[in-house]
MMTF fields as JSON, N, C-alpha, C and O atoms, coordinates in Angstrom:
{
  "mmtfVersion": "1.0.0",
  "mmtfProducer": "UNKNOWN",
  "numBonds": 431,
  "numAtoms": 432,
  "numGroups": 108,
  "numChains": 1,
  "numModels": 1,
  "chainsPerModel": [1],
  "groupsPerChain": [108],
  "chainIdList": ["A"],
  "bondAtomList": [4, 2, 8, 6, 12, 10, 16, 14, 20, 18, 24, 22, 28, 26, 32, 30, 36, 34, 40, 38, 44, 42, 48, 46, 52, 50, 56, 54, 60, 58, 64, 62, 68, 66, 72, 70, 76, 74, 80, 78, 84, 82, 88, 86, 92, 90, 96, 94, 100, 98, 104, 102, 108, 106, 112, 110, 116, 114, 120, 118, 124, 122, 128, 126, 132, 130, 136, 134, 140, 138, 144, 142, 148, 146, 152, 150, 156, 154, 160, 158, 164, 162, 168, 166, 172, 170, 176, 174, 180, 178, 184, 182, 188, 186, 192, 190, 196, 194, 200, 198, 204, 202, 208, 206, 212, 210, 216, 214, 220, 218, 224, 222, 228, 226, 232, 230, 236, 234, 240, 238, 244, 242, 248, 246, 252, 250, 256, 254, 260, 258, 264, 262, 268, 266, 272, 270, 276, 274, 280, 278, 284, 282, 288, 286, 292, 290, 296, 294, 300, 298, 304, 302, 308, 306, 312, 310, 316, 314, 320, 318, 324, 322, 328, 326, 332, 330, 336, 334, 340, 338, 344, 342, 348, 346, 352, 350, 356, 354, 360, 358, 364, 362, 368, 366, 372, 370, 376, 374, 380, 378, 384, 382, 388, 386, 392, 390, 396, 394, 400, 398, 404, 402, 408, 406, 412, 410, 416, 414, 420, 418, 424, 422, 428, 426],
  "bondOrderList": [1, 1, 1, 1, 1, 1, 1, 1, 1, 1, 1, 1, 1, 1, 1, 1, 1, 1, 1, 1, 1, 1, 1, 1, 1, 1, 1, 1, 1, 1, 1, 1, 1, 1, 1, 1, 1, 1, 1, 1, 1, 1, 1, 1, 1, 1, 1, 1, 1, 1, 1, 1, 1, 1, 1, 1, 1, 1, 1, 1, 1, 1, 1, 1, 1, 1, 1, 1, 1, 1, 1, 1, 1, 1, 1, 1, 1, 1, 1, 1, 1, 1, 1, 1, 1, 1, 1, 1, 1, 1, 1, 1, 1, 1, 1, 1, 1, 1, 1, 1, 1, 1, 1, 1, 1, 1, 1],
  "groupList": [{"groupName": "UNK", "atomNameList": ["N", "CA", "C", "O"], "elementList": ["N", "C", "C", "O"], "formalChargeList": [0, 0, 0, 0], "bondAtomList": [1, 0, 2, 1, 3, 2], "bondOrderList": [1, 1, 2], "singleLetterCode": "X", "chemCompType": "L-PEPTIDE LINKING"}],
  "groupTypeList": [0, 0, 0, 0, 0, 0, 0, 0, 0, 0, 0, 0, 0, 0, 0, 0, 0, 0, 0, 0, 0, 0, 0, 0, 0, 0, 0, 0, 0, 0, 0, 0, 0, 0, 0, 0, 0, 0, 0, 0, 0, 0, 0, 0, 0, 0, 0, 0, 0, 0, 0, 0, 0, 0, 0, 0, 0, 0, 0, 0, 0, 0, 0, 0, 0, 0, 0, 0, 0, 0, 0, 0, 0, 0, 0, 0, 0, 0, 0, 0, 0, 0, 0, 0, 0, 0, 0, 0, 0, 0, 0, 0, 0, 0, 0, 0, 0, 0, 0, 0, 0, 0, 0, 0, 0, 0, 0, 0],
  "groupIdList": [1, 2, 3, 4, 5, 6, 7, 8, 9, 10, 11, 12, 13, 14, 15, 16, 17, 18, 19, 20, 21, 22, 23, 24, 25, 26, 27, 28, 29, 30, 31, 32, 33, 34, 35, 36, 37, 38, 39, 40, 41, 42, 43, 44, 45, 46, 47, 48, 49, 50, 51, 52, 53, 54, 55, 56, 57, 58, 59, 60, 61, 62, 63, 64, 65, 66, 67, 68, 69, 70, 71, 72, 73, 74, 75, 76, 77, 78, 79, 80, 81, 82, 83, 84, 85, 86, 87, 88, 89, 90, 91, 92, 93, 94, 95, 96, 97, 98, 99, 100, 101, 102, 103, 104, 105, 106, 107, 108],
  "secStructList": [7, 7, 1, 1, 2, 2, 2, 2, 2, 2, 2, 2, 2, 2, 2, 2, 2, 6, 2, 2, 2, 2, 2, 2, 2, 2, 2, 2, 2, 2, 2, 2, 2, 2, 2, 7, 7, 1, 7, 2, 2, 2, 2, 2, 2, 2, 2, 2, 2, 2, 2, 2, 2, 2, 2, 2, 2, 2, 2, 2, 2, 2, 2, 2, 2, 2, 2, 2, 2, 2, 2, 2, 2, 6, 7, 6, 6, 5, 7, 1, 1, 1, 7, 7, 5, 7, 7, 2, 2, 2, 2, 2, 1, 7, 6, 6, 7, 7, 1, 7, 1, 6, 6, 2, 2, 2, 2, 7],
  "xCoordList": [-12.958, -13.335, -12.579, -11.516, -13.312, -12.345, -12.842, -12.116, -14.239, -14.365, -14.183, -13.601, -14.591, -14.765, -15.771, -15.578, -17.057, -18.134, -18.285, -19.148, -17.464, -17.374, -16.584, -16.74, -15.683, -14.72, -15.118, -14.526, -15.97, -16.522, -17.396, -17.117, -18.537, -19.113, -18.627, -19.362, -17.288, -16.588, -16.698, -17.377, -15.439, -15.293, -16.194, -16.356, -17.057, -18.445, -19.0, -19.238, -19.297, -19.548, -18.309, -18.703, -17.029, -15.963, -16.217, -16.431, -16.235, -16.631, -17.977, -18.072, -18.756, -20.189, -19.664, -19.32, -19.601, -18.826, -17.911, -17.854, -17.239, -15.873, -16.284, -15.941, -17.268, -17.671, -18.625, -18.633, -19.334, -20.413, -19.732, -20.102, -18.536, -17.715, -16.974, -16.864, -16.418, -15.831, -16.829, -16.601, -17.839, -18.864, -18.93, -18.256, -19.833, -19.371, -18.911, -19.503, -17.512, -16.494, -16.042, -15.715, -16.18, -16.475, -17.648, -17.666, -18.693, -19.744, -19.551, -19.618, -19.339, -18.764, -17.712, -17.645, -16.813, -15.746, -16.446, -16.245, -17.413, -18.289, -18.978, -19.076, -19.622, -20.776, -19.617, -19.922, -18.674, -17.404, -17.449, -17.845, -17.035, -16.297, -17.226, -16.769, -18.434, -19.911, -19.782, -19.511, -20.195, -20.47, -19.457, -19.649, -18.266, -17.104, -16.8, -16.568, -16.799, -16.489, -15.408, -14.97, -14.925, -13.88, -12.678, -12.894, -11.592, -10.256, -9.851, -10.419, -8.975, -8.396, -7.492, -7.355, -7.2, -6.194, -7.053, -6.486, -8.26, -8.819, -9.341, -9.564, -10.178, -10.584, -9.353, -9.675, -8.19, -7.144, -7.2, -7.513, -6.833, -6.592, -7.448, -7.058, -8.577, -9.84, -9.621, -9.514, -9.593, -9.654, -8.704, -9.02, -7.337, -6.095, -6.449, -6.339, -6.881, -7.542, -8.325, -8.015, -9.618, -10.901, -10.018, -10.169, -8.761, -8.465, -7.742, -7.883, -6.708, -5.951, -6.887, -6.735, -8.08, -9.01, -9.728, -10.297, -9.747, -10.6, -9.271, -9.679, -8.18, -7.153, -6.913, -6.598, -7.183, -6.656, -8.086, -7.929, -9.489, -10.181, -10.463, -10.967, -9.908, -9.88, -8.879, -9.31, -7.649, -6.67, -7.156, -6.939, -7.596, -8.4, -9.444, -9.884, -9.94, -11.507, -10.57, -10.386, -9.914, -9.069, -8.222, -8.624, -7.525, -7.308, -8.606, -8.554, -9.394, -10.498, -10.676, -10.362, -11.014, -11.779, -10.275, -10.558, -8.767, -7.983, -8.618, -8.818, -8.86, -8.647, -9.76, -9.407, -11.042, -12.243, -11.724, -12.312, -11.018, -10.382, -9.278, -9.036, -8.732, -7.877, -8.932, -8.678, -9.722, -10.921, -10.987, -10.498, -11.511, -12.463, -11.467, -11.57, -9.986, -8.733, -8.459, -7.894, -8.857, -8.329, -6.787, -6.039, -6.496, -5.247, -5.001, -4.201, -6.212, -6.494, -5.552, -5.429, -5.133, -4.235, -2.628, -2.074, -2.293, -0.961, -0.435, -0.963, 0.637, 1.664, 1.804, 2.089, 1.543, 1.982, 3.572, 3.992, 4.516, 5.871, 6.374, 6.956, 6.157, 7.234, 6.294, 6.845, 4.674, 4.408, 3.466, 2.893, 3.769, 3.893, 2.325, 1.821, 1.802, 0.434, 0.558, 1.4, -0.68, -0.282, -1.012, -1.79, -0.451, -0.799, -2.722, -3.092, -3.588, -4.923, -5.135, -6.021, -4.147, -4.598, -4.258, -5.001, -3.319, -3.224, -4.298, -4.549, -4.945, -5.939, -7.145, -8.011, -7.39, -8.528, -8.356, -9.397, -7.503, -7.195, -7.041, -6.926, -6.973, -6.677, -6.898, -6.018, -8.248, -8.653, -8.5, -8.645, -8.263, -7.766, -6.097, -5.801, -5.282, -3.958, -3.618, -4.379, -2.287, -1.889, -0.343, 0.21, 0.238, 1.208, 1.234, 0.532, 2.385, 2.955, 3.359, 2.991, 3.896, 4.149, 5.553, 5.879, 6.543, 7.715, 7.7, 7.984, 7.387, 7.181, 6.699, 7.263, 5.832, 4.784, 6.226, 6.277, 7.339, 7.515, 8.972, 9.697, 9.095, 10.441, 9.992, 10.913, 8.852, 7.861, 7.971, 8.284, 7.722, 7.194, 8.957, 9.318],
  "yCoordList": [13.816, 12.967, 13.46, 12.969, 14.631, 15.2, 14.607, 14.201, 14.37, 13.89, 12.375, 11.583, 12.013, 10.747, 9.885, 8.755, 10.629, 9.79, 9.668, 8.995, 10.306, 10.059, 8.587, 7.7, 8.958, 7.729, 6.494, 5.415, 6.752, 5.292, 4.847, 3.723, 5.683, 5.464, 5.142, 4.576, 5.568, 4.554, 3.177, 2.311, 3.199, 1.558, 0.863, -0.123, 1.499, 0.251, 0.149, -1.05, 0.659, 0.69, -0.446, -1.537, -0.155, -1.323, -2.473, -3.541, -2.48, -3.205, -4.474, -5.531, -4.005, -4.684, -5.159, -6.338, -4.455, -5.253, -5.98, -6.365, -6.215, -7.197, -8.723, -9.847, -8.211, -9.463, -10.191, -11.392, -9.224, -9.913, -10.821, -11.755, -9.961, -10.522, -11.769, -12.711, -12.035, -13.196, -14.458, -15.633, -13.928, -14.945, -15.086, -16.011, -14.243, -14.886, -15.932, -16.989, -15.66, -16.177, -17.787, -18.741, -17.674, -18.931, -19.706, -20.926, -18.974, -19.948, -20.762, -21.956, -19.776, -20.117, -21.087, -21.757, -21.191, -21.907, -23.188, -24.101, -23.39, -24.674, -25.255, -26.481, -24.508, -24.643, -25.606, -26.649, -25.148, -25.595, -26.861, -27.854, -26.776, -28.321, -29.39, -30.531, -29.241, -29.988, -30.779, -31.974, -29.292, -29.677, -30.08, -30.445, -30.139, -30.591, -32.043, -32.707, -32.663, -34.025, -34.078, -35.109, -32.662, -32.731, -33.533, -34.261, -33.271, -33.607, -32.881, -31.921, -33.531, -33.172, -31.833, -30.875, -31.785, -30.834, -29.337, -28.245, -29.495, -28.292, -27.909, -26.798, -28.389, -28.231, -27.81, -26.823, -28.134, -27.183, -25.873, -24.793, -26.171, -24.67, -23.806, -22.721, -23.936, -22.949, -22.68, -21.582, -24.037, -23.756, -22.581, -21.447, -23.01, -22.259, -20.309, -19.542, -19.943, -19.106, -18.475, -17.46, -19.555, -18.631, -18.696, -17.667, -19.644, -18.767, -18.014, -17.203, -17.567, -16.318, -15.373, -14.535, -15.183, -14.077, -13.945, -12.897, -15.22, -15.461, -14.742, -13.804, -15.028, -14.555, -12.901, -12.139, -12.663, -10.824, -10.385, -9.677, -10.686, -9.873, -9.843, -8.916, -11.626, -11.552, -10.396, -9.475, -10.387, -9.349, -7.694, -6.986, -7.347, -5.853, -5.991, -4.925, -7.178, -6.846, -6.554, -5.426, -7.645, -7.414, -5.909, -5.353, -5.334, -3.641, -3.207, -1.999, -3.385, -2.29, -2.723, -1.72, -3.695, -4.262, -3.394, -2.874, -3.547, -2.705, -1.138, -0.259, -1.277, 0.818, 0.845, 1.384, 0.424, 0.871, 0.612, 1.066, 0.122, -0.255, 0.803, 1.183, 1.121, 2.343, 4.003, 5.105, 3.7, 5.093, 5.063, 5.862, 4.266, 4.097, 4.47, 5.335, 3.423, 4.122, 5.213, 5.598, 6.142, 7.612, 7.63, 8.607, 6.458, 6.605, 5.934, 5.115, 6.784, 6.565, 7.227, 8.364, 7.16, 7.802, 8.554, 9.632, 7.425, 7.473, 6.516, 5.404, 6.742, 5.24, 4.167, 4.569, 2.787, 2.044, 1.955, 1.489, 2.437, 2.467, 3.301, 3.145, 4.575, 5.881, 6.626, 7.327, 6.544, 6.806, 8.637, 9.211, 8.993, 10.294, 10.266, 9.178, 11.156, 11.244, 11.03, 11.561, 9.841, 9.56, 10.801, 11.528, 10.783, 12.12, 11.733, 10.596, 12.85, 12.629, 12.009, 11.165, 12.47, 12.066, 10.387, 9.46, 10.296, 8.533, 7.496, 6.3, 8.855, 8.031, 8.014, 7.247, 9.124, 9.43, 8.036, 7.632, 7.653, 6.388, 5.353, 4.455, 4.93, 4.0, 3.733, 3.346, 3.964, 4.638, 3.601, 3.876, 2.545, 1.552, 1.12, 0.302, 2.1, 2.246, 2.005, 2.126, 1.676, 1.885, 2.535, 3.041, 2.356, 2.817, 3.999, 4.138, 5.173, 6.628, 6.062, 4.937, 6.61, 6.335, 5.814, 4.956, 6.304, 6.551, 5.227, 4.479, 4.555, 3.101, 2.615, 1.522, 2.54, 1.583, 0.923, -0.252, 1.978, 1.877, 0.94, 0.486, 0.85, -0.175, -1.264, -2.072, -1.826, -2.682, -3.603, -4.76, -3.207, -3.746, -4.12, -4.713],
  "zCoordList": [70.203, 71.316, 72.536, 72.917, 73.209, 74.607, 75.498, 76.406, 75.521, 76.98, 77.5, 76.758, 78.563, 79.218, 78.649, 78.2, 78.716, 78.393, 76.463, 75.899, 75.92, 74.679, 74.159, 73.319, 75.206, 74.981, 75.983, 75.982, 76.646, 77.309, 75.933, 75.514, 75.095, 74.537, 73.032, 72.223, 72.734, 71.46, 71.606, 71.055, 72.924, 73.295, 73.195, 72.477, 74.156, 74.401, 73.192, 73.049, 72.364, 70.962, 70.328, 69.917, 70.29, 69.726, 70.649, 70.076, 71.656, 72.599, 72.438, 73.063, 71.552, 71.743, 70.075, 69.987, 68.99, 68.06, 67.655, 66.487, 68.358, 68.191, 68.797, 68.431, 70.007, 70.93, 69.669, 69.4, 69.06, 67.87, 66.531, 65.819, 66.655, 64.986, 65.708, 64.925, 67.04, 67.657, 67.705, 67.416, 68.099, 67.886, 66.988, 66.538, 65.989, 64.099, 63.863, 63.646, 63.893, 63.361, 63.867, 63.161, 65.633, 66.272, 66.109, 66.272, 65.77, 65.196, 63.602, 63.31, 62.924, 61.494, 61.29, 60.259, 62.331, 62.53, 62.75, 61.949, 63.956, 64.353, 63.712, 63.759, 62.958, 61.268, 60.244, 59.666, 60.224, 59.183, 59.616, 59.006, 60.664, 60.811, 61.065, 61.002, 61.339, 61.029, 59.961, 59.841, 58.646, 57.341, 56.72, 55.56, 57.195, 56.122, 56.035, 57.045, 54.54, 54.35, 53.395, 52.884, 53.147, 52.203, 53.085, 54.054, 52.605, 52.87, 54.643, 55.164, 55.104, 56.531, 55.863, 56.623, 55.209, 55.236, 54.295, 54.311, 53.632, 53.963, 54.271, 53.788, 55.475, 56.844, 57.68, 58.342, 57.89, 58.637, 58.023, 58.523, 56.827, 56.599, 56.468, 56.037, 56.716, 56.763, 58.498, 59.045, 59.152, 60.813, 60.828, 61.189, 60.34, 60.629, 60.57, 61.527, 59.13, 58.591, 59.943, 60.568, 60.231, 61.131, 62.087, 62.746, 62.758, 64.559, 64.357, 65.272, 63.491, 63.337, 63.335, 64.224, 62.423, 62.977, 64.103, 64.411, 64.927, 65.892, 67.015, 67.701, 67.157, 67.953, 67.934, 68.847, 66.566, 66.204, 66.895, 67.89, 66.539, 67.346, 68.549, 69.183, 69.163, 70.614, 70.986, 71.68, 70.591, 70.985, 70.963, 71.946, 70.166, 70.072, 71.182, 71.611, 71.749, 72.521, 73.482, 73.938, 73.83, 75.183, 75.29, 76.312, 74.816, 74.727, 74.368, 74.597, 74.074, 74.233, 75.791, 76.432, 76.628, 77.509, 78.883, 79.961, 78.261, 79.441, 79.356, 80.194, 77.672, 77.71, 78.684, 79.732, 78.684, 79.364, 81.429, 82.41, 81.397, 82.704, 83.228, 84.374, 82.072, 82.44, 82.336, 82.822, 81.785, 81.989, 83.277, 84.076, 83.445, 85.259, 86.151, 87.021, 85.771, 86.706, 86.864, 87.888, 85.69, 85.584, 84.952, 85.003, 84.4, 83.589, 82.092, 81.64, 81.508, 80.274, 79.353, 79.808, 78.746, 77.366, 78.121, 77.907, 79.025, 79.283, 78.912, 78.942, 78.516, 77.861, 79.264, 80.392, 78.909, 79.954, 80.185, 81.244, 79.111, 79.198, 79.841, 80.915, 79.078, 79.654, 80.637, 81.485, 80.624, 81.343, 81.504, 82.43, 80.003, 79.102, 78.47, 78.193, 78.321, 77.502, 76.279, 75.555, 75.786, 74.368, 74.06, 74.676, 72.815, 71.785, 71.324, 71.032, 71.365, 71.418, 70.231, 70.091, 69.062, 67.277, 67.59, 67.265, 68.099, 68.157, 68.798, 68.646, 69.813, 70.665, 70.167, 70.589, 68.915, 68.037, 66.695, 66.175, 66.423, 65.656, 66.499, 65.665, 67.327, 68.336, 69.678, 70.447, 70.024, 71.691, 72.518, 73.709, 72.264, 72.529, 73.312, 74.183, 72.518, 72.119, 74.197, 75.157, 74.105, 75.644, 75.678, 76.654, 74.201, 73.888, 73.051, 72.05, 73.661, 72.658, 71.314, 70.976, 70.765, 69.053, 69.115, 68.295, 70.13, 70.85, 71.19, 70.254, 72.532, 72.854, 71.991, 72.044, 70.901, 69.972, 69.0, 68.635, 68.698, 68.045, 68.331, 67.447, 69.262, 70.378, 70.356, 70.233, 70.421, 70.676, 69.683, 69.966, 68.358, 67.223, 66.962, 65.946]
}
């Protein structure tokens, strides 16, 4: 993935799926709590369950939604930390990524 328009065309690709699986999941979540007459407490823990996933793929749309923002900027696959080019294999697993392996790893 060297060029620009390859990597506009991942994202928007991760981009158009994540928005589909958020919905999913927020619909499924709404469907739940309709049909449920069981108990209060496993209805939480199913809610609990669907927004932790509902939160992790909001979080990936949103870095996909900067990376495509940092394309357009022209400062795509630089670390927001040090400022250094992330390495391409990280950006080939992670095109998304905004952090080197170096910062990723201060972070965590």
């Amino acid at each position: 993935m060297n060029n620009k328009s390859d990597v506009r065309n991942r994202l928007l690709k991760m981009q158009a799926e994540l928005q589909a699986r958020l919905n999913r999941v927020q619909s499924e979540n709404r469907r739940e709590v309709e049909e449920r007459d069981d108990s209060n407490a496993q209805l939480w823990e199913t809610s609990e369950i669907r927004n932790g996933l509902d939160d992790e793929i909001a979080t990936v749309l949103y870095d996909v939604n900067r990376a495509l923002v940092a394309l357009d900027a022209g400062n795509y696959g630089i670390c927001r930390t040090c400022g250094k080019p992330i390495d391409s294999k990280r950006l080939e697993a992670l095109p998304y990524t905004q952090l080197c392996v170096s910062c990723a790893g201060k972070h965590t």
